[in-house]
C-alpha positions as CSV (number, residue, x, y, z in Angstrom):
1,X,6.4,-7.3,-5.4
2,X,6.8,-9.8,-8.5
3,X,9.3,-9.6,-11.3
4,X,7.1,-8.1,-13.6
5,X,5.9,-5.5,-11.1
6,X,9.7,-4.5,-10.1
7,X,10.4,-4.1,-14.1
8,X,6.9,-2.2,-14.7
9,X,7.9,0.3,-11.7
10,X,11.8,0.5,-12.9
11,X,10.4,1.3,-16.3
12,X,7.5,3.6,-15.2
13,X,9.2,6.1,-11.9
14,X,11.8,8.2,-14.0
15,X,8.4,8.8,-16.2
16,X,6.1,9.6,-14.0
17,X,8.8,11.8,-11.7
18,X,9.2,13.8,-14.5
19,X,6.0,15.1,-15.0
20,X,6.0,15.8,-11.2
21,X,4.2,13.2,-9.5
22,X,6.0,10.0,-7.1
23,X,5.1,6.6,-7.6
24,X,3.9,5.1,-5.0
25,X,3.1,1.3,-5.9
26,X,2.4,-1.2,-9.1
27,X,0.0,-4.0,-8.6
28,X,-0.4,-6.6,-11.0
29,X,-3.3,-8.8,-10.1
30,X,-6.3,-11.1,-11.7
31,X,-10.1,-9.6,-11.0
32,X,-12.6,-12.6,-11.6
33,X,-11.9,-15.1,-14.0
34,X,-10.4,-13.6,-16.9
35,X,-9.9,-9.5,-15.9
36,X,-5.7,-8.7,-15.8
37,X,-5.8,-5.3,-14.1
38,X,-2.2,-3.4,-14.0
39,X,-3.0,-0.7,-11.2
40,X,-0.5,2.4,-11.0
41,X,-0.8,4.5,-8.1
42,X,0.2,8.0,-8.1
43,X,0.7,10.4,-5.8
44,X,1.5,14.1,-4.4
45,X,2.3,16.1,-1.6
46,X,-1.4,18.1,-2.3
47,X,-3.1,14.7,-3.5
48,X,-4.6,13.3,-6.8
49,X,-7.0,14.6,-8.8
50,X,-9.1,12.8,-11.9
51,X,-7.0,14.9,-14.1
52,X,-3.6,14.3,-12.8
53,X,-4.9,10.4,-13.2
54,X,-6.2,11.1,-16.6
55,X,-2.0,12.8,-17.2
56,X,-0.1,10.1,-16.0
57,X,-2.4,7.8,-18.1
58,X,-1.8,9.6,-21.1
59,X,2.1,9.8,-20.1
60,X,2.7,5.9,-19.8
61,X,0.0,4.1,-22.1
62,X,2.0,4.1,-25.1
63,X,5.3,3.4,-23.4
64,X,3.8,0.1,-22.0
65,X,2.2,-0.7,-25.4
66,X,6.2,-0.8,-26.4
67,X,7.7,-2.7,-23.6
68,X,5.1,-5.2,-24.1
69,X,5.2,-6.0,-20.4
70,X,2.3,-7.8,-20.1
71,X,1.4,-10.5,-23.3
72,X,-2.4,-11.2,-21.9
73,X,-5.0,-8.2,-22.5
74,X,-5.5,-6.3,-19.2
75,X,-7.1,-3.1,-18.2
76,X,-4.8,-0.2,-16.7
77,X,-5.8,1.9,-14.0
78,X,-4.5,4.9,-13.0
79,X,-5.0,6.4,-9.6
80,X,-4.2,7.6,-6.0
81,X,-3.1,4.9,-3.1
82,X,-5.7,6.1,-0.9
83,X,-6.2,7.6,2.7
84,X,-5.9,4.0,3.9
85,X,-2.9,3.4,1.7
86,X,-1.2,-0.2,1.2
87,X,2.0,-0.6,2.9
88,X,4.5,-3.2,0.8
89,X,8.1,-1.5,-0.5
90,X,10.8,-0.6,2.0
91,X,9.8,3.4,1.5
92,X,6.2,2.9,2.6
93,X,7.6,0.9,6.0
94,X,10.2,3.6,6.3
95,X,7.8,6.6,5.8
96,X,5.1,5.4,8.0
97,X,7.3,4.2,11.2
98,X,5.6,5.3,14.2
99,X,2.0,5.8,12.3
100,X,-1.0,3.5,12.9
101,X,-0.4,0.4,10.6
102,X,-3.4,-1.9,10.1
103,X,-2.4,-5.2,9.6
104,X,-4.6,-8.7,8.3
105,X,-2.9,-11.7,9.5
106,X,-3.1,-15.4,7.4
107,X,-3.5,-17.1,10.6
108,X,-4.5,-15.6,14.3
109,X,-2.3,-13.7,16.7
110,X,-3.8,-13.9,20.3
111,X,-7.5,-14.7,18.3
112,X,-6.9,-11.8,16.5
113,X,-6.6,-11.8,12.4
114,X,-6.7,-7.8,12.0
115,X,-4.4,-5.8,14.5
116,X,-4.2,-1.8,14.9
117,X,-1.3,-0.3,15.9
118,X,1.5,1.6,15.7
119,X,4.7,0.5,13.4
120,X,7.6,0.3,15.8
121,X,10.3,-1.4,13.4
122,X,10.8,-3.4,10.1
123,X,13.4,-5.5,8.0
124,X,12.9,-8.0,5.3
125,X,11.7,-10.8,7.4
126,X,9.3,-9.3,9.7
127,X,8.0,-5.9,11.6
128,X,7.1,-5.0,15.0
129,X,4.1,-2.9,15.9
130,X,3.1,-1.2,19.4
131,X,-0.5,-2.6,19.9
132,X,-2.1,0.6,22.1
133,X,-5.4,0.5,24.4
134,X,-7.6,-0.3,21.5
135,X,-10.2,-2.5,20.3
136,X,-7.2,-5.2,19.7
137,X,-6.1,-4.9,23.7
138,X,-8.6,-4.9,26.4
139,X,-5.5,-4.6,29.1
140,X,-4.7,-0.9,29.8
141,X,-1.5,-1.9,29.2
142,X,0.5,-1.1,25.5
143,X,2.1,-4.5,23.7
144,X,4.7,-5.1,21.3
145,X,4.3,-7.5,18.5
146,X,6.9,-9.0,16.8
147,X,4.9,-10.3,13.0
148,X,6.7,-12.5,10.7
149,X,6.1,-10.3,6.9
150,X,5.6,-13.8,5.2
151,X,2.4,-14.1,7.8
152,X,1.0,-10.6,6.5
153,X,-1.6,-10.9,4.0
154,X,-2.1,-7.2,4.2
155,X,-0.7,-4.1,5.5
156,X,-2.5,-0.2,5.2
157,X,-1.5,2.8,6.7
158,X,-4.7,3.5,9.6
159,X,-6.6,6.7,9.7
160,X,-8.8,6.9,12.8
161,X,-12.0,8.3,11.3
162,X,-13.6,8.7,14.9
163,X,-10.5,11.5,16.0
164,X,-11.2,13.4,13.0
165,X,-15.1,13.8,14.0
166,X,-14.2,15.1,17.4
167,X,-15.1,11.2,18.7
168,X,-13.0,9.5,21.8
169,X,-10.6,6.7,21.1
């Protein structure tokens, strides 16, 4: 998370937990060549609906016209993180231990730049997942990856689509 991310979320979660939602994540990123887009995902133990979107909006535009976080024009978006949520701050590694963690690697591990499995561990330098008899290990037996975090270029919570349609795994 940059800087200005860190001071967006400081600014924004007393806010937003107020009106009875969590925040879950701030993303700060450049779409195409000039688009600034300040995501701000939201979320709820029932989920997120257009409207709670459309609240939360209302709730922080103004306070972020005032701050003046951001000098370049951008576009804010409002919305939920997702079934297949991105994992970055401590309290998404820490709610997700033992869940199925997909993970896109900078470079190969064993040929392999996405792995599926299940978050063992974590601290600030790296994590290590439980790769399981799946697509990412042939062998019937389990394996334990140790991943250097710097090495991640992204990490989602996994939702096995083919278990929830009565499929094998």
């Amino acid at each position: 998370m940059t800087k200005l991310e860190k001071d967006i979320f400081t600014c924004l979660e007393p806010i937003i937990n107020n009106i009875g939602y969590e925040l879950y994540d701030v993303i700060y990123e450049k779409k195409g060549k000039e688009d600034n887009h300040l995501s701000v995902f939201i979320d709820k133990d029932d989920g997120i609906q257009i409207e709670d979107c459309e609240k939360v909006n209302d709730e922080i535009n103004d306070i972020l016209d005032e701050k003046d976080f951001i000098k370049d024009q951008y576009y804010l978006e409002v919305s939920s993180p997702g079934l297949e949520r991105r994992i970055r701050l401590d309290k998404h590694f820490e709610k997700n231990l033992n869940s199925l963690v997909r993970i896109n690697l900078y470079k190969p591990i064993d040929k392999e730049k996405e792995l599926i499995g299940r978050l063992i561990s974590f601290d600030d330098d790296k994590i290590k997942i439980l790769l399981e008899n799946n697509k990412n290990n042939e062998s019937k037996e389990d394996k334990e990856f140790v991943i250097e975090r710097k090495d991640i270029s992204k990490i989602t919570t996994y939702y096995d689509f083919s278990l929830s349609l009565g499929g094998d795994k």
